[in-house]
Jmol script that loads the backbone (N, CA, C; Angstrom):
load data "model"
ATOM      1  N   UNK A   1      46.520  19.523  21.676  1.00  0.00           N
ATOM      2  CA  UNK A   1      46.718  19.022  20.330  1.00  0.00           C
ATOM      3  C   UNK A   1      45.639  19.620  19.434  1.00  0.00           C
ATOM      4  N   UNK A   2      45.904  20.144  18.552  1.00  0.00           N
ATOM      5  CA  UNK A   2      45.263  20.761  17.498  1.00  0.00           C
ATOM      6  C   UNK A   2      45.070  20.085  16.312  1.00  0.00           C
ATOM      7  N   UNK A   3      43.946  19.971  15.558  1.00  0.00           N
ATOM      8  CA  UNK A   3      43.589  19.335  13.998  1.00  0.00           C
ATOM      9  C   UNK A   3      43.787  20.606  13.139  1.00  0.00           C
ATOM     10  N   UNK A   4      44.404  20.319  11.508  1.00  0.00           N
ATOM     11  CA  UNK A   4      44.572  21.262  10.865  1.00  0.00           C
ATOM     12  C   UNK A   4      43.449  21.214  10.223  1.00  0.00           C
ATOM     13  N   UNK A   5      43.241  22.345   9.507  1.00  0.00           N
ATOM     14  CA  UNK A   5      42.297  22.607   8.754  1.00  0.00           C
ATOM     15  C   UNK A   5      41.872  21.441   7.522  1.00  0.00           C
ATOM     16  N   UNK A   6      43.042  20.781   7.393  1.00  0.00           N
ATOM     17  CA  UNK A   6      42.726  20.105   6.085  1.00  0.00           C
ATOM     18  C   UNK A   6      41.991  18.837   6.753  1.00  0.00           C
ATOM     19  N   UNK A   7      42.577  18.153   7.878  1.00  0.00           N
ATOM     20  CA  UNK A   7      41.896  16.868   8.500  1.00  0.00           C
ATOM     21  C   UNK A   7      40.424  17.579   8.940  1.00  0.00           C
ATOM     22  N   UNK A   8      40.548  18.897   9.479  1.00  0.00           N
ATOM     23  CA  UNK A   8      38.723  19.036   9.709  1.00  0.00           C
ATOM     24  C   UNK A   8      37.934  18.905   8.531  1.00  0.00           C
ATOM     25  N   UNK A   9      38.668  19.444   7.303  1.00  0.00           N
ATOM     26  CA  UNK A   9      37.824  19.556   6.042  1.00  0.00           C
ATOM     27  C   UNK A   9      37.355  18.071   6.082  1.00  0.00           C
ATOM     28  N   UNK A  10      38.335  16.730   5.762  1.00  0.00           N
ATOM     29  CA  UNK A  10      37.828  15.733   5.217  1.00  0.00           C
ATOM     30  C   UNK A  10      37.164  14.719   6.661  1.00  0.00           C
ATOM     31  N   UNK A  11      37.222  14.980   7.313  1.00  0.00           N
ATOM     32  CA  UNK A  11      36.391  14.540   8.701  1.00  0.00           C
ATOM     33  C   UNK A  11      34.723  15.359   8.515  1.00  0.00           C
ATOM     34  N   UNK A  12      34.621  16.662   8.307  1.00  0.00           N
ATOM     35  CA  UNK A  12      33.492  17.262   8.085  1.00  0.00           C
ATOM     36  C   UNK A  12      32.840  16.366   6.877  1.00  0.00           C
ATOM     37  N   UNK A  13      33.889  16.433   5.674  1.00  0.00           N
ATOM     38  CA  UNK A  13      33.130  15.666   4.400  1.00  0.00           C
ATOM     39  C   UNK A  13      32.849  14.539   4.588  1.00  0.00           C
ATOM     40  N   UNK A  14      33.752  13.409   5.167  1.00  0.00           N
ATOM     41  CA  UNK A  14      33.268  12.000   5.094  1.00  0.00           C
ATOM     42  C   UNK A  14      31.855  12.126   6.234  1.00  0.00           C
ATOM     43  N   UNK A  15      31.677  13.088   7.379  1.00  0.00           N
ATOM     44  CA  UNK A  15      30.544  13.234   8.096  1.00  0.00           C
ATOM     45  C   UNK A  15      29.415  13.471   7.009  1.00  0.00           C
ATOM     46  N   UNK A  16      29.588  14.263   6.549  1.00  0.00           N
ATOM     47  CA  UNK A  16      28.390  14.729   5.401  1.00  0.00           C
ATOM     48  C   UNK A  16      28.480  13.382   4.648  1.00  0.00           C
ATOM     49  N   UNK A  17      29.281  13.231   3.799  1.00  0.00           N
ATOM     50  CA  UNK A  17      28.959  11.952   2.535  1.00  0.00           C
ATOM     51  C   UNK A  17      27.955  11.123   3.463  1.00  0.00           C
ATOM     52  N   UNK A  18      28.670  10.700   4.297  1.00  0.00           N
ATOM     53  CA  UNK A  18      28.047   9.010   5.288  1.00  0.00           C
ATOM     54  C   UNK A  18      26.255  10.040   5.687  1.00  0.00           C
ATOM     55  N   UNK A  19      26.246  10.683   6.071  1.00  0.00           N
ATOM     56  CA  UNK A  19      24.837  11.057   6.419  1.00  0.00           C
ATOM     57  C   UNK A  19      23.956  10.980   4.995  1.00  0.00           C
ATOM     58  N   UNK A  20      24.573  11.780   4.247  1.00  0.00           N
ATOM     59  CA  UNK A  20      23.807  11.510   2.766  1.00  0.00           C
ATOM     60  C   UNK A  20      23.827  10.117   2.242  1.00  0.00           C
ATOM     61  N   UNK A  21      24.791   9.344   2.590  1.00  0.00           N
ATOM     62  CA  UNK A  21      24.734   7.758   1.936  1.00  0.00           C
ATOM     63  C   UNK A  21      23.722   7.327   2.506  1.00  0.00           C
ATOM     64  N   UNK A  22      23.302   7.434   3.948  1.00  0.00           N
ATOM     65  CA  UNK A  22      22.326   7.118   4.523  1.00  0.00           C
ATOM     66  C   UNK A  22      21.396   7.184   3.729  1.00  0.00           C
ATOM     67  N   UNK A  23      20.797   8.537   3.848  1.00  0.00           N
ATOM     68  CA  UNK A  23      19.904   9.602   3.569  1.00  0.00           C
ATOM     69  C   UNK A  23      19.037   8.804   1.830  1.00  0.00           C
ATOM     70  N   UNK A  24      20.464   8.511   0.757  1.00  0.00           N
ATOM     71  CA  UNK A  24      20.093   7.959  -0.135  1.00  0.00           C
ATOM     72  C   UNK A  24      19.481   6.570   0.029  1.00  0.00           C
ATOM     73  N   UNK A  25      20.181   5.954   0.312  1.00  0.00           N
ATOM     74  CA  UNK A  25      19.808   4.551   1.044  1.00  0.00           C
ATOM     75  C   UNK A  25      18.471   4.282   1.438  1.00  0.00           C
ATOM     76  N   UNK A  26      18.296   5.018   2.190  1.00  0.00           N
ATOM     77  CA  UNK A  26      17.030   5.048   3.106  1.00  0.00           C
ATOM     78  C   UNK A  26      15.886   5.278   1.585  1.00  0.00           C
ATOM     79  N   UNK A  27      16.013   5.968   0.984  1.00  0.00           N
ATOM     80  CA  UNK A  27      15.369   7.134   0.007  1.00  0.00           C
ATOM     81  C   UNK A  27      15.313   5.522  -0.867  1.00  0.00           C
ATOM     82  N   UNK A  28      16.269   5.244  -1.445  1.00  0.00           N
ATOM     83  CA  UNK A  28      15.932   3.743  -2.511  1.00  0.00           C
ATOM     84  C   UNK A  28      15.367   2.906  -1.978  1.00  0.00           C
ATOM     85  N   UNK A  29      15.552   2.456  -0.491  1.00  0.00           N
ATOM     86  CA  UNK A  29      14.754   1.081  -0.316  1.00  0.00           C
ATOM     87  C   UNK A  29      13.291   1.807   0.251  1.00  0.00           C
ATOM     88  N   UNK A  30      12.856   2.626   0.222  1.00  0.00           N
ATOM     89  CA  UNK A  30      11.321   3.428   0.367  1.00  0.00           C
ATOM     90  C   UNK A  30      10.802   3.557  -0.984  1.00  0.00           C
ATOM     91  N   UNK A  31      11.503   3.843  -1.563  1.00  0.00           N
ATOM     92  CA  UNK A  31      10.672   3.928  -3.138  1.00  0.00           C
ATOM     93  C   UNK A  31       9.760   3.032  -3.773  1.00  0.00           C
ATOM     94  N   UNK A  32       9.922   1.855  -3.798  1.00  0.00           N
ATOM     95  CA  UNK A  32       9.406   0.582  -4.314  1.00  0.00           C
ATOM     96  C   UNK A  32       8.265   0.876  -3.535  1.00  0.00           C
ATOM     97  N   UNK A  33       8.332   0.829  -1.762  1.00  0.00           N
ATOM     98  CA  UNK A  33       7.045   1.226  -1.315  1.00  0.00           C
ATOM     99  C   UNK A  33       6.225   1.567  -1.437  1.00  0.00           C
ATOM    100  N   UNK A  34       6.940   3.163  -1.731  1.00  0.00           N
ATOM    101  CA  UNK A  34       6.062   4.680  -2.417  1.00  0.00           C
ATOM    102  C   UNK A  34       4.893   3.960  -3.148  1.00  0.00           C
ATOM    103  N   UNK A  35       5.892   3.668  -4.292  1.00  0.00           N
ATOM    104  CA  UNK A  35       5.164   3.408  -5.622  1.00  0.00           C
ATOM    105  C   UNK A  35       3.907   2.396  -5.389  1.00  0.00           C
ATOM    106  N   UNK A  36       4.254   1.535  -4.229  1.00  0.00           N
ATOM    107  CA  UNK A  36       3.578   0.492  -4.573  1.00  0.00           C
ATOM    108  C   UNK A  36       1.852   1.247  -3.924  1.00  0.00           C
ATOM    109  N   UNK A  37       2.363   2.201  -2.956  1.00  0.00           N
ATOM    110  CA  UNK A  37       1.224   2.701  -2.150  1.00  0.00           C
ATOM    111  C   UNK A  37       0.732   3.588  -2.991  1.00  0.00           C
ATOM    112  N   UNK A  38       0.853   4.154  -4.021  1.00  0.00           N
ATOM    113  CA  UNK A  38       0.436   4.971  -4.740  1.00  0.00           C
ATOM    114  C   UNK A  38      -0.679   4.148  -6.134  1.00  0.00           C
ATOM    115  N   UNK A  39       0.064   2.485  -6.130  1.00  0.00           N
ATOM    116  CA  UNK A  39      -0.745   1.215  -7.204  1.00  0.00           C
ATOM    117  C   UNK A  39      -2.238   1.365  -6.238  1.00  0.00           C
ATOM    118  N   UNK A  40      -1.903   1.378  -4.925  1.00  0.00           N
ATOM    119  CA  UNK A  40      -3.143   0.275  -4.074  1.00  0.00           C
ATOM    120  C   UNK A  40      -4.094   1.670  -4.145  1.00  0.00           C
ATOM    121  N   UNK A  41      -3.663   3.091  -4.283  1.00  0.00           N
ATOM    122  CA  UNK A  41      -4.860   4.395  -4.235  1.00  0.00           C
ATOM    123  C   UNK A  41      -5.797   4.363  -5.629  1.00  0.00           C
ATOM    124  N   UNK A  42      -5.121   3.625  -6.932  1.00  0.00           N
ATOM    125  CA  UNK A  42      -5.323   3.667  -7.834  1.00  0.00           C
ATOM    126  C   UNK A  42      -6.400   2.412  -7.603  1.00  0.00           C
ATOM    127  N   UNK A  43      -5.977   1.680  -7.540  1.00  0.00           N
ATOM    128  CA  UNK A  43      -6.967   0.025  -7.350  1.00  0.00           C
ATOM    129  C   UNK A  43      -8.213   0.476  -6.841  1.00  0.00           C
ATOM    130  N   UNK A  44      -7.949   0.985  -5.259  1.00  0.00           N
ATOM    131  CA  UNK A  44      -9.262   1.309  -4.422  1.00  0.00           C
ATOM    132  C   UNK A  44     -10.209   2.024  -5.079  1.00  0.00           C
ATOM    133  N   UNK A  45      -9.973   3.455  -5.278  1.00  0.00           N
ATOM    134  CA  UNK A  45     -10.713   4.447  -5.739  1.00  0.00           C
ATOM    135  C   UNK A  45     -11.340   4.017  -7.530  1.00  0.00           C
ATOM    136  N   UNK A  46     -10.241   3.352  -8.211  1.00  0.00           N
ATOM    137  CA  UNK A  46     -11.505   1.923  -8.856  1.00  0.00           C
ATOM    138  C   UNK A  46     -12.680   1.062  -9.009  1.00  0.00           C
ATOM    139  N   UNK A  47     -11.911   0.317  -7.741  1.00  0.00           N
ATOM    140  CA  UNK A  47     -12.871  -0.813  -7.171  1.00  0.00           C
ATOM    141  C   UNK A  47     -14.128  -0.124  -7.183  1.00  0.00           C
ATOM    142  N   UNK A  48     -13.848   1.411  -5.901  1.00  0.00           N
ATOM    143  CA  UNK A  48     -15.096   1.905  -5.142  1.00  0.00           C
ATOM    144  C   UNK A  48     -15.959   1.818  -5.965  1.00  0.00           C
ATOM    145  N   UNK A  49     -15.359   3.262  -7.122  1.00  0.00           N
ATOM    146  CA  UNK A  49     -16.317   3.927  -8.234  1.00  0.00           C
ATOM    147  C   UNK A  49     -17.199   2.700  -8.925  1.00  0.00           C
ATOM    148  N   UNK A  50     -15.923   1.722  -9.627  1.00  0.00           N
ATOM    149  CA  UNK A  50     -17.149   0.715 -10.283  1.00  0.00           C
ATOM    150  C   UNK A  50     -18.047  -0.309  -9.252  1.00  0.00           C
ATOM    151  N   UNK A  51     -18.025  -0.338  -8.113  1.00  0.00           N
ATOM    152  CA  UNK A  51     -18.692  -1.178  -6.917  1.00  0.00           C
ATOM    153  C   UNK A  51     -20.308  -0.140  -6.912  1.00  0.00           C
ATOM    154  N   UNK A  52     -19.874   0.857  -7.004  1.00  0.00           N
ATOM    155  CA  UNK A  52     -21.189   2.204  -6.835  1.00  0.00           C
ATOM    156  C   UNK A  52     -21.575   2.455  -8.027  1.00  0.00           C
ATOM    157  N   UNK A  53     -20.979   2.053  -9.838  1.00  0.00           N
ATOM    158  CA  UNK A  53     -21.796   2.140 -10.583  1.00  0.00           C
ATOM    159  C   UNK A  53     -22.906   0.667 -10.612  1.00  0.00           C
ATOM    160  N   UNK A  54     -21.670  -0.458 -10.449  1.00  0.00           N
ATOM    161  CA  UNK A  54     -22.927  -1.399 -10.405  1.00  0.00           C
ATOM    162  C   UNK A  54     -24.531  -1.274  -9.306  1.00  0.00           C
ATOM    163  N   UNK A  55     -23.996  -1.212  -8.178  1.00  0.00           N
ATOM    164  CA  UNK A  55     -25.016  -0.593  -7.263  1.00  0.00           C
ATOM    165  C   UNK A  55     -26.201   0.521  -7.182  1.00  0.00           C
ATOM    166  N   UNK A  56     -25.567   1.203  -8.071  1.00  0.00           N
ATOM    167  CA  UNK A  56     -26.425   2.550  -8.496  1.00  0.00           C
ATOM    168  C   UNK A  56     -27.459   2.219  -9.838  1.00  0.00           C
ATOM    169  N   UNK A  57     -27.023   0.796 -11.436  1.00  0.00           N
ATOM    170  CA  UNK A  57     -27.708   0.483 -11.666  1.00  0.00           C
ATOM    171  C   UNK A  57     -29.012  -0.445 -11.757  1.00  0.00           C
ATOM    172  N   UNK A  58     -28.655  -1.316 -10.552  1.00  0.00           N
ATOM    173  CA  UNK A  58     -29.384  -2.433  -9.785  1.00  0.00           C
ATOM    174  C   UNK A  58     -30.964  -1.400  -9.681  1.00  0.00           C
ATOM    175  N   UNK A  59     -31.765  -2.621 -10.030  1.00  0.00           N
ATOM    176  CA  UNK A  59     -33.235  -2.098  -9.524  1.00  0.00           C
ATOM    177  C   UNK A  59     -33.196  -2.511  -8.115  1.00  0.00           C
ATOM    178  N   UNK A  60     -32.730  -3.448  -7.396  1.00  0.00           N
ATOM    179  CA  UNK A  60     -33.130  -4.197  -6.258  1.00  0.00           C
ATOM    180  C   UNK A  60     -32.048  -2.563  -5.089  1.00  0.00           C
ATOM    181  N   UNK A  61     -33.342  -2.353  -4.308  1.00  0.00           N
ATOM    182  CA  UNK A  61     -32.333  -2.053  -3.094  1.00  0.00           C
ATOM    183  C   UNK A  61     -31.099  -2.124  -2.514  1.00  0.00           C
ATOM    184  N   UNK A  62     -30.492  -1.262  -2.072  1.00  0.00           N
ATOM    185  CA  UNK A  62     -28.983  -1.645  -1.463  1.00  0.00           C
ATOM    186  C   UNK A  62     -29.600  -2.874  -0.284  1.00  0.00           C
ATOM    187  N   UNK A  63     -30.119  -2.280   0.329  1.00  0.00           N
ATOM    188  CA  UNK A  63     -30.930  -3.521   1.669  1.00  0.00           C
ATOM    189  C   UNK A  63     -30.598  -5.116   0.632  1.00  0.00           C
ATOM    190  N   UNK A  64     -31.249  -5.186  -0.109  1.00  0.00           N
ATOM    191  CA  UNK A  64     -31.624  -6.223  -0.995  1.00  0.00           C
ATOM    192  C   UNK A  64     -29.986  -6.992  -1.740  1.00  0.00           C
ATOM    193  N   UNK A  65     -29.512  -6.009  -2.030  1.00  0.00           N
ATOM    194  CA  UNK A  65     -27.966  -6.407  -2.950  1.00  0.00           C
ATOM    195  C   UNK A  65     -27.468  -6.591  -1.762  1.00  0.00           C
ATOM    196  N   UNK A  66     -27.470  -6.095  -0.527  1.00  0.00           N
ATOM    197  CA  UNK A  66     -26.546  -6.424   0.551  1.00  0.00           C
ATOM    198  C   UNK A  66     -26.589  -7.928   1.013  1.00  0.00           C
ATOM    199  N   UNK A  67     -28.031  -7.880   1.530  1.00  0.00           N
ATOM    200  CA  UNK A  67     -28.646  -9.529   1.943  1.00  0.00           C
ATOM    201  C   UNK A  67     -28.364 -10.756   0.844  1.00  0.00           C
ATOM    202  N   UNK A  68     -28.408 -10.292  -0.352  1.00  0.00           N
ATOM    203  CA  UNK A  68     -27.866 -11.331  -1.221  1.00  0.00           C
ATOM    204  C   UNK A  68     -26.313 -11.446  -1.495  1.00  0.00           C
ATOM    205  N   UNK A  69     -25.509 -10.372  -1.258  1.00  0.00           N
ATOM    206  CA  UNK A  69     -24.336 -10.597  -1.119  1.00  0.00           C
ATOM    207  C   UNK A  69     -23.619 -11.516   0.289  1.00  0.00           C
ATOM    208  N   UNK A  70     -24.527 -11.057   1.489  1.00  0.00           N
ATOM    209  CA  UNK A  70     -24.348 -12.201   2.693  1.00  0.00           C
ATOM    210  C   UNK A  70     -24.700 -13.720   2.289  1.00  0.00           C
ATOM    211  N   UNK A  71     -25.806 -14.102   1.413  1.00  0.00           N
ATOM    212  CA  UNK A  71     -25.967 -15.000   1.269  1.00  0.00           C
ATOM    213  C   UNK A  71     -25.354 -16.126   0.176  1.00  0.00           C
ATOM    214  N   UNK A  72     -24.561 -15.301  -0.803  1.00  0.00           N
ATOM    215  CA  UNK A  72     -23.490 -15.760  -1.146  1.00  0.00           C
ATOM    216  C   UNK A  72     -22.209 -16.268  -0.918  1.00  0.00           C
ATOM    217  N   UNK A  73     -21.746 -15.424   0.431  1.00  0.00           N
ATOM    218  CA  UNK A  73     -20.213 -16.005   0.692  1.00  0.00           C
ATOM    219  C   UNK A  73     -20.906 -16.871   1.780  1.00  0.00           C
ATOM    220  N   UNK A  74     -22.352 -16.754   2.779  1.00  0.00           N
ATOM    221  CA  UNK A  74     -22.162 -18.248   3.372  1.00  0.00           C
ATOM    222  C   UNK A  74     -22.437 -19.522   2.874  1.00  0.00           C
ATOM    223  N   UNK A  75     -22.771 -19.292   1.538  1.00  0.00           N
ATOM    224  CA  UNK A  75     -22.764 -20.437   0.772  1.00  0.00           C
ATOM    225  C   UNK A  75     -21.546 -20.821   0.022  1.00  0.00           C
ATOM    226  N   UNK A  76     -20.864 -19.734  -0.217  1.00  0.00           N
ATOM    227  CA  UNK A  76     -19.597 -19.996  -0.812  1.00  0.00           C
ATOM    228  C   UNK A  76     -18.363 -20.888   0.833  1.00  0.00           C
ATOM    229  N   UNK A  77     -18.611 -19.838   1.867  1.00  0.00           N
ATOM    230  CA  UNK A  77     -17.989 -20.532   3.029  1.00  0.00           C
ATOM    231  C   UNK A  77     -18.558 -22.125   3.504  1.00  0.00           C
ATOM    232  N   UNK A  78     -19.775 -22.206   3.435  1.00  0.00           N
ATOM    233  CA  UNK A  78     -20.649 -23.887   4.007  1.00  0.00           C
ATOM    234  C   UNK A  78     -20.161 -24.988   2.286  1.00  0.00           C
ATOM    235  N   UNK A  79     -19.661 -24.647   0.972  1.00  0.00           N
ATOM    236  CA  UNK A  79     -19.186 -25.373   0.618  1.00  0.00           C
ATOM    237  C   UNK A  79     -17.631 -25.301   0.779  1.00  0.00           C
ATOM    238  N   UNK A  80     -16.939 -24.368   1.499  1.00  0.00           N
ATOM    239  CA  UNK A  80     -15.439 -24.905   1.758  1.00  0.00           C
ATOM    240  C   UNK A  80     -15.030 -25.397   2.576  1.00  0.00           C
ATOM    241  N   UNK A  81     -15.924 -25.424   3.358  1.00  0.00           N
ATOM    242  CA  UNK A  81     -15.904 -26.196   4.908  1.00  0.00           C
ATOM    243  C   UNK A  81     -16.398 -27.597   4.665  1.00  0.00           C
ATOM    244  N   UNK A  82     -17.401 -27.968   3.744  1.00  0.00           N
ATOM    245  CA  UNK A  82     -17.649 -28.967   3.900  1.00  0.00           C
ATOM    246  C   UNK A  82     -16.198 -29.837   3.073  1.00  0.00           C
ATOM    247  N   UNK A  83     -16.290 -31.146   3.593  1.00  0.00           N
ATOM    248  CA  UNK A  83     -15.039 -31.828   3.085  1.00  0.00           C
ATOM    249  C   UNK A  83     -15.256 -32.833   2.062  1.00  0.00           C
ATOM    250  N   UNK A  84     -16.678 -33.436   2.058  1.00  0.00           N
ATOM    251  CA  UNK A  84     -16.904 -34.298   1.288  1.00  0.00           C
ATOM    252  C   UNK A  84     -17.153 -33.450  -0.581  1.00  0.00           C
ATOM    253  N   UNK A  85     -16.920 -32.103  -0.572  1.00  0.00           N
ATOM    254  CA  UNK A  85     -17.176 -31.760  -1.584  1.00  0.00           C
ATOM    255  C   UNK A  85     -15.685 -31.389  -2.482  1.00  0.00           C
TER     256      UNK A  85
END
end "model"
wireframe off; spacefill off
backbone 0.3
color backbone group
């Protein structure tokens, strides 16, 4: 039994369309992603820069800004733990 040319044509095409429907598919629900991973490069490289200008104008040591930054969140953590507060 033999297929004519015209059933291979539209068997070949609906093969192609459905791979590309995929193909698109796949491609739209990644995008939002993309984008969003491209927000968080923007944020970071932010954060960094202004984290290292403040740091860079501090008289006190990095040693020094560090130890006082530890001693902030365990004070910020010993009042969330406590319950009576």
């Amino acid at each position: 039994m033999t297929i004519s040319y015209t059933a291979r044509f539209w068997i070949f095409l609906f093969l192609i369309t459905d791979y590309l429907m995929r193909k698109i598919l796949l491609l739209t629900a990644l995008l939002p992603l993309f984008s969003q991973l491209m927000g968080c490069t923007a944020t970071t490289v932010t954060s960094t820069a202004g984290g290292a200008a403040v740091a860079a104008s501090d008289q006190r040591s990095f040693g020094t800004q560090l130890d006082d930054e530890i001693i902030e969140l365990n004070a910020s953590n010993a009042i969330y733990q406590d319950q009576r507060l």
